[in-house]
C-alpha positions as CSV (number, residue, x, y, z in Angstrom):
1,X,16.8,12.1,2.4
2,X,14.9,12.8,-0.5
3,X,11.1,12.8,-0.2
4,X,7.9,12.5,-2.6
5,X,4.6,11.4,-2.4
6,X,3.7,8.4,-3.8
7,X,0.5,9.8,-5.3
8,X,3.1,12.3,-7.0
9,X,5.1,9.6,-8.5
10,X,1.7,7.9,-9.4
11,X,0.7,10.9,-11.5
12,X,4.2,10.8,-13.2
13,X,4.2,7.1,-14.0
14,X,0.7,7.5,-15.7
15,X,1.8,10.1,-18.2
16,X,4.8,8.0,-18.9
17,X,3.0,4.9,-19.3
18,X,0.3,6.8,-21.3
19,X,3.0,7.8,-24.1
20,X,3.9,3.9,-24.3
21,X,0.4,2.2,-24.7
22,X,-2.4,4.0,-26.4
23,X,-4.8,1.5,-24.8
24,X,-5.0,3.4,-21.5
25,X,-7.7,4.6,-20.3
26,X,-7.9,6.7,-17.1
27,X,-11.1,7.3,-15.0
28,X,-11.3,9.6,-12.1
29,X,-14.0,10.6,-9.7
30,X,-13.7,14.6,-9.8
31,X,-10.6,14.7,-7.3
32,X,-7.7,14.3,-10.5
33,X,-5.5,17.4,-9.0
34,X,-5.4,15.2,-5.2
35,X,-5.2,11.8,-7.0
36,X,-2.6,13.5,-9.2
37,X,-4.3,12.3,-12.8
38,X,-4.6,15.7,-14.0
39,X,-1.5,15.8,-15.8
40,X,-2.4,12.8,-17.6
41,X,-6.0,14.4,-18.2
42,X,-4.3,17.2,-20.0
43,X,-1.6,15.5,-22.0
44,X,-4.2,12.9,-23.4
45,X,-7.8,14.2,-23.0
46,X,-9.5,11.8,-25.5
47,X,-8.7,8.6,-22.8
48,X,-9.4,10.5,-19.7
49,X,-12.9,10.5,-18.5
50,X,-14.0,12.4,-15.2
51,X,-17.1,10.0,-14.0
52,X,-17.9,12.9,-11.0
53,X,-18.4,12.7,-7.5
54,X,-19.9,8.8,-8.6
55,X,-17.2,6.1,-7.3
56,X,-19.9,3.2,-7.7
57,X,-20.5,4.3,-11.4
58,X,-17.0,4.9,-12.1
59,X,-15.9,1.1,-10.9
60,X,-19.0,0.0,-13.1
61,X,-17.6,2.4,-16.2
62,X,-14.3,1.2,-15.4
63,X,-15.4,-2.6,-15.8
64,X,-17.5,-1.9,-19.3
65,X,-14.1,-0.5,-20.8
66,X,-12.1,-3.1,-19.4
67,X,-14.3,-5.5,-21.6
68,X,-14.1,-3.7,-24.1
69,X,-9.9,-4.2,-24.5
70,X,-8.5,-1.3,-22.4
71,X,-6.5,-1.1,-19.5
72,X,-8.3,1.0,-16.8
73,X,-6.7,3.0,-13.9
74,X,-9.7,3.8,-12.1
75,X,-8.9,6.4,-9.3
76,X,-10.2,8.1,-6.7
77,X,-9.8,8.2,-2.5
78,X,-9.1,5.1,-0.6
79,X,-11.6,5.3,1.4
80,X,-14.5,5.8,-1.8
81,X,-12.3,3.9,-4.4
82,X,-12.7,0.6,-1.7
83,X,-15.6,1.5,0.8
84,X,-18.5,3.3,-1.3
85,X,-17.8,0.9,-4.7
86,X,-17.0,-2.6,-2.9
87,X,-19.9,-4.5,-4.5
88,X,-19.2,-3.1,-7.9
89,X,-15.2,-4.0,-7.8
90,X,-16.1,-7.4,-6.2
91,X,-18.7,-8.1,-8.9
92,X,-17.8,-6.0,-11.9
93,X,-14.7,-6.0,-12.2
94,X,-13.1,-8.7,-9.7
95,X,-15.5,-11.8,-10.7
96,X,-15.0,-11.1,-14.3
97,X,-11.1,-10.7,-13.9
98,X,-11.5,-7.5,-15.9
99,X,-8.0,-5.5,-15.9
100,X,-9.1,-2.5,-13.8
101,X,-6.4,-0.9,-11.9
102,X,-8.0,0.8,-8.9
103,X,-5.1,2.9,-7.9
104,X,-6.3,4.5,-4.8
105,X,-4.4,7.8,-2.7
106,X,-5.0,9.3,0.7
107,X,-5.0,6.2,2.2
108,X,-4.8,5.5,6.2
109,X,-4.9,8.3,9.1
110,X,-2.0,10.7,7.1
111,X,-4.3,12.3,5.8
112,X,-4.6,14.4,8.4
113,X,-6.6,17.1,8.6
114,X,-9.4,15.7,7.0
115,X,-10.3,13.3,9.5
116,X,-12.0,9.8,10.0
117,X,-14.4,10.1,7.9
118,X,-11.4,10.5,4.5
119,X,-9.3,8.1,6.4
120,X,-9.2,4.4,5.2
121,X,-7.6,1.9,7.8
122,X,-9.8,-1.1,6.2
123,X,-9.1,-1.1,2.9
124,X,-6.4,-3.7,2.4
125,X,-8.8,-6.3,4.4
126,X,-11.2,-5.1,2.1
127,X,-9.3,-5.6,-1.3
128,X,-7.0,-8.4,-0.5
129,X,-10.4,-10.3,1.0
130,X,-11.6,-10.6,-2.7
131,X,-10.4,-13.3,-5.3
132,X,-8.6,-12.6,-8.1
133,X,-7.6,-9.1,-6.7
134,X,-3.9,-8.3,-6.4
135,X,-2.4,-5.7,-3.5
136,X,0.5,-3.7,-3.9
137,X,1.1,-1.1,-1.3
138,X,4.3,1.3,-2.4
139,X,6.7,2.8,0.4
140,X,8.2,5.5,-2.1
141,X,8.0,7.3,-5.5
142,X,10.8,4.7,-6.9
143,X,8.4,1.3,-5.8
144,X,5.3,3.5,-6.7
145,X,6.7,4.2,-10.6
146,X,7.9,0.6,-10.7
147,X,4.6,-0.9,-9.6
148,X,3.0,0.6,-12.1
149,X,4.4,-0.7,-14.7
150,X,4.2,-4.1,-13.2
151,X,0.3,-3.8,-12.8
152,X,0.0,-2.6,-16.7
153,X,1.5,-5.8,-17.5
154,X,-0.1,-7.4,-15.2
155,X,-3.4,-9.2,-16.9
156,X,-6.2,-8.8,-14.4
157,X,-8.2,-6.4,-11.5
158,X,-5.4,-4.5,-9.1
159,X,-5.6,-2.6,-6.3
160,X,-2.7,0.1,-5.4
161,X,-2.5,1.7,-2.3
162,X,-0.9,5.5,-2.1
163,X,-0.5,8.3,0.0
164,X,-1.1,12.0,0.8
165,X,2.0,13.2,2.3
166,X,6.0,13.1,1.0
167,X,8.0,9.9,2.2
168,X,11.7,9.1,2.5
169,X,13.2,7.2,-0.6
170,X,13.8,4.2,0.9
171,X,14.5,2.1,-2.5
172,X,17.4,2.5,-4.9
173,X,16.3,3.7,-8.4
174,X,17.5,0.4,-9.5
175,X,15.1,-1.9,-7.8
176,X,13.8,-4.7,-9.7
177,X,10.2,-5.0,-8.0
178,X,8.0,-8.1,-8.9
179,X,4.1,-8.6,-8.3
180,X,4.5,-11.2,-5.3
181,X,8.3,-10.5,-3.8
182,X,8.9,-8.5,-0.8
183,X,12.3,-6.3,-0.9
184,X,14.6,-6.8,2.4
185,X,16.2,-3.3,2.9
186,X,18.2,-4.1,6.4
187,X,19.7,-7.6,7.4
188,X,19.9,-8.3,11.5
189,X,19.5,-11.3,13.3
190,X,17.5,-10.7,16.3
191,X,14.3,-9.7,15.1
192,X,12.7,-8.7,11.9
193,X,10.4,-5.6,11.2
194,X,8.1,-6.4,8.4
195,X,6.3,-2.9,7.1
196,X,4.3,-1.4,4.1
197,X,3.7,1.7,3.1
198,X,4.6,5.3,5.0
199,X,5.3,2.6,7.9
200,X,8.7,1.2,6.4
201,X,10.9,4.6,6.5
202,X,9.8,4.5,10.3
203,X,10.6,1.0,10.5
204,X,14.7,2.0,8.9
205,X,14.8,4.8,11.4
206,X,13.9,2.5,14.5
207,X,16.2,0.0,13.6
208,X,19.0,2.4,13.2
209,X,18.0,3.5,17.2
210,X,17.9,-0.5,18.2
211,X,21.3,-0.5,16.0
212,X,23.1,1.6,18.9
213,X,21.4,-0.7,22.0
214,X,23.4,-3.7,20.0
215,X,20.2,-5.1,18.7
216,X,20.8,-6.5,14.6
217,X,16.8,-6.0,13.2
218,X,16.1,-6.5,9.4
219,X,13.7,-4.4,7.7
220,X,11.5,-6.1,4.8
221,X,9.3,-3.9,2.5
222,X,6.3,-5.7,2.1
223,X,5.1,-4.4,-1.3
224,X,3.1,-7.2,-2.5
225,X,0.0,-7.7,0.3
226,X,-1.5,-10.0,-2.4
227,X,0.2,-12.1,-3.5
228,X,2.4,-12.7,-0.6
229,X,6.2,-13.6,-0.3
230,X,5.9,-16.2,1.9
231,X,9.2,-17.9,1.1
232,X,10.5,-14.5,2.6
233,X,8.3,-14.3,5.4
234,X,9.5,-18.0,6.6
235,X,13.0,-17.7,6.3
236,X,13.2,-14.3,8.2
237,X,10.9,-16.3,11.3
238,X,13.6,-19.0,11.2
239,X,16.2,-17.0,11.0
240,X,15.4,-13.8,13.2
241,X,12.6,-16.3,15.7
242,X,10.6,-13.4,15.7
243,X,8.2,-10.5,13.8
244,X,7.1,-7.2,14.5
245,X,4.8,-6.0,11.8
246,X,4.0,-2.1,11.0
247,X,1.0,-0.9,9.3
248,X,-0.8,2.4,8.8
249,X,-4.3,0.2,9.2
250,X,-6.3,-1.5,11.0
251,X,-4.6,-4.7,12.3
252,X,-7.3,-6.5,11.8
253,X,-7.4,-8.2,7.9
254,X,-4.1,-6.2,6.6
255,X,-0.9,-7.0,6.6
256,X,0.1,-8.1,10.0
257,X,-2.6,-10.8,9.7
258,X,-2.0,-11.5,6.0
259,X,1.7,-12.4,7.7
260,X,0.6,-14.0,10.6
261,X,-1.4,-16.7,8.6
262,X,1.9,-17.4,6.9
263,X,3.8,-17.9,10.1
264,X,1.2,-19.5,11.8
265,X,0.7,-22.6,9.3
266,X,4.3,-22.8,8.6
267,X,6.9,-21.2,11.1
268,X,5.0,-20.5,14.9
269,X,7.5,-17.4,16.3
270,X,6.5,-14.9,18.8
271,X,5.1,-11.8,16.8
272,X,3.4,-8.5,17.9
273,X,1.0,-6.5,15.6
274,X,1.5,-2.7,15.1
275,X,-1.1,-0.3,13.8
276,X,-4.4,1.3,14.3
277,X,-6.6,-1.0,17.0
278,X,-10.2,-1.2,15.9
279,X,-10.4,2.5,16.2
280,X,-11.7,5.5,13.4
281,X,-9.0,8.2,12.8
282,X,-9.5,11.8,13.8
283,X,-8.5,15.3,12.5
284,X,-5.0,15.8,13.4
285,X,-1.5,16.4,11.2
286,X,0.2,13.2,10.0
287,X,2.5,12.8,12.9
288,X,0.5,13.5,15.4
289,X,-1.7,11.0,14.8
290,X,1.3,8.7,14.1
291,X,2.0,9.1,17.8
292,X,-1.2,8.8,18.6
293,X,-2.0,5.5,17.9
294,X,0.9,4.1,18.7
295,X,3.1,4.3,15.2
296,X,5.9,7.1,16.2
297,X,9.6,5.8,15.8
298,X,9.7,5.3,20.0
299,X,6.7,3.5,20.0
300,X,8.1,0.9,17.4
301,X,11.7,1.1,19.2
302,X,10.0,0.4,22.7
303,X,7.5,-2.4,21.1
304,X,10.7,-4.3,19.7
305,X,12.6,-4.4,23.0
306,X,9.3,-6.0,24.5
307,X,8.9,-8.4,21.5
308,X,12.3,-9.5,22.0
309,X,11.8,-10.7,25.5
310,X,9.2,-13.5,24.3
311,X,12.1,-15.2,21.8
């Protein structure tokens, strides 16, 4: 299966969406060859601006430019672009509804080596906690290239989630991804995995092990955190009458609970949380700290079969 990162595919986009709209304008925080914006940097130096080792200033540089007329993709680690500059996106550029896309990489514990302190497990509680900002988390290059043309369009402060290491292509080049809809990639009837990110290539490749037990599970991408596709999350409760969500984050304020205050007003099943349990990462490789904390392929696969004993 073929595999890229989705901060590689992010890079890509941006020069292709830089030779179609002159009114970009892309900021980065002294880390363009890991966020991938160098490319863009060099093809169009007179709209690239490196702000330095400065997130907080760069959100507030971001916001001034974004009043100014342009579109901003303001980038930088997860774990800076959201933790160190939260009061300047939630006040310069989220209050004003400034168009600032804050397209952030490295996200969650793959990045490995680096350890806790680079790893972000809070930012989508973080960014889908404050109004007016939309979440997209990508699960390949294909949703990653698509999403970001979405967001250009899209009138108003964003906040894209990307990774270190290579994924699986898990969408067909011909997706047709919307702001708001979640993509169902497998159909089964007796339970439903609902996944974002590095998470949903795990999720295909447990359900293909439950597949040969005789257990039917569908797998639903999750792209849009915020907004939500809760017409999708409702009709897989009813129809499945239960949810296993998979995150590489916190389960506390991302997308398990974003899904669980769906089901909760609207559809009560039996569902079970997966990802990282109020717990900092650690220095290890990306799957070892998978299997770690609980996200390996057997973990899911053994989680399911106890999920399905509560329906």
């Amino acid at each position: 299966m073929k595999k890229q990162a989705t901060r590689d595919a992010y890079g890509q986009a941006l020069l292709e969406l830089g030779a179609l709209y002159d009114n970009i304008v892309v900021l980065d925080a002294d880390l363009s060859k890991s966020t991938k914006t160098v490319e863009f940097a060099r093809a169009y130096p007179e709209r690239f601006i490196n702000a330095g080792i400065a997130e907080q200033n760069m959100m507030g540089m971001a916001a001034g430019l974004a009043s100014c007329g342009k579109v901003v993709f303001a980038s930088s680690f997860a774990i800076f672009a959201t933790g160190r500059a939260f009061e300047q996106v939630r006040n310069s550029i989220a209050y004003a509804k400034l168009n600032v896309k804050i397209c952030a990489t490295h996200a969650g514990i793959t990045v490995g080596e680096d350890g806790g302190s680079h790893q972000s497990v809070e930012d989508i509680a973080l960014m889908r906690s404050v109004p007016n900002m939309t979440v997209i988390v990508p699960s390949d290059g294909i949703s990653t290239r698509q999403a970001l043309f979405q967001l250009y369009q899209h009138d108003g402060p964003a906040y894209l989630r990307l990774g270190r290491p290579a994924v699986p292509q898990v969408h067909d080049p011909e997706l047709d991804f919307a702001i708001g809809r979640a993509v169902e990639l497998r159909k089964g009837k007796d339970l439903s995995l609902m996944a974002c990110g590095i998470m949903v290539s795990k999720a295909l490749q447990a359900a293909e092990i439950l597949a040969g037990e005789g257990i039917e599970v569908s797998v639903v991408d999750i792209l849009s955190i915020k907004p939500l596709d809760k017409e999708m999350i409702i009709r897989k409760a009813r129809e499945s009458g239960a949810l296993l969500t998979l995150e590489e984050h916190s389960i506390i304020g991302g997308l398990g609970s974003s899904i669980c205050e769906v089901v909760c007003e609207h559809c009560p099943v039996p569902v079970t949380c997966l990802g990282i349990n109020d717990l900092f990462g650690q220095s290890g490789s990306p799957e070892e700290l998978l299997q770690y904390y609980g996200l390996g392929i057997e973990q899911i696969v053994e989680k399911a079969r106890k999920l399905l004993k509560k329906k």
